[in-house]
N, C-alpha and C positions, 0 to 999 in steps of 0.2 A: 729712421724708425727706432720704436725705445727696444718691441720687443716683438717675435711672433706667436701668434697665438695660435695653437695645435688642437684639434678636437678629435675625438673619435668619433666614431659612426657603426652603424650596422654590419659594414663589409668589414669592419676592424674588428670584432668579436668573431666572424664568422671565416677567418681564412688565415692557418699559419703565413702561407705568404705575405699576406697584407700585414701581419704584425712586424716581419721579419724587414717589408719595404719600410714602413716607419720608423723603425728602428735605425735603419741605415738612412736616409733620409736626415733624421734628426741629428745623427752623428757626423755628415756630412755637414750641414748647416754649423751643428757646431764649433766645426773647424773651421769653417770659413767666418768664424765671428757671431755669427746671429745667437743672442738671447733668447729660447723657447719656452713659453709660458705651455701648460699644459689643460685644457678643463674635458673632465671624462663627462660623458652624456651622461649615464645616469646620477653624476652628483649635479649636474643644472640642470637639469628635470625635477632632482628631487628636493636641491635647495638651491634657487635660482639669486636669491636676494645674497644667501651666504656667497657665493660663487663669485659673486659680483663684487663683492666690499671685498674679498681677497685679491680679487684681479685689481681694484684699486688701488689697494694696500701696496700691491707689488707692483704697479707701475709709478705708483708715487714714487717707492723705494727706489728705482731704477732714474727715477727722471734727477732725483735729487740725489744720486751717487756721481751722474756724469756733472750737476753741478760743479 
């Protein structure tokens, strides 16, 4: 895999716990190696097309680093 990709959602706005599990989650991943791409819902709601060329951008970046 190049990279994962993280989203948020409804119960992630709505619950310190849930922020506090994502947080340890992603840190946990991190140590074990994994790359995490990040895209919050209201920025691909609200600009799906920019969202997207950036997630490009950054898996190009990534694919042609392990190059």
């Amino acid at each position: 895999f190049v990279v994962g990709i993280e989203c948020d959602g409804a119960t992630y706005h709505s619950a310190k716990s849930v922020r506090d599990r994502d947080r340890l989650r992603e840190e946990v991943l991190r140590r074990l190696g994994w790359d995490l791409y990040r895209i919050w819902s209201t920025d691909w709601f609200g600009a799906r097309d920019r969202e997207i060329r950036k997630l490009d951008a950054y898996l190009r970046q990534r694919i042609e680093a392990r190059a």
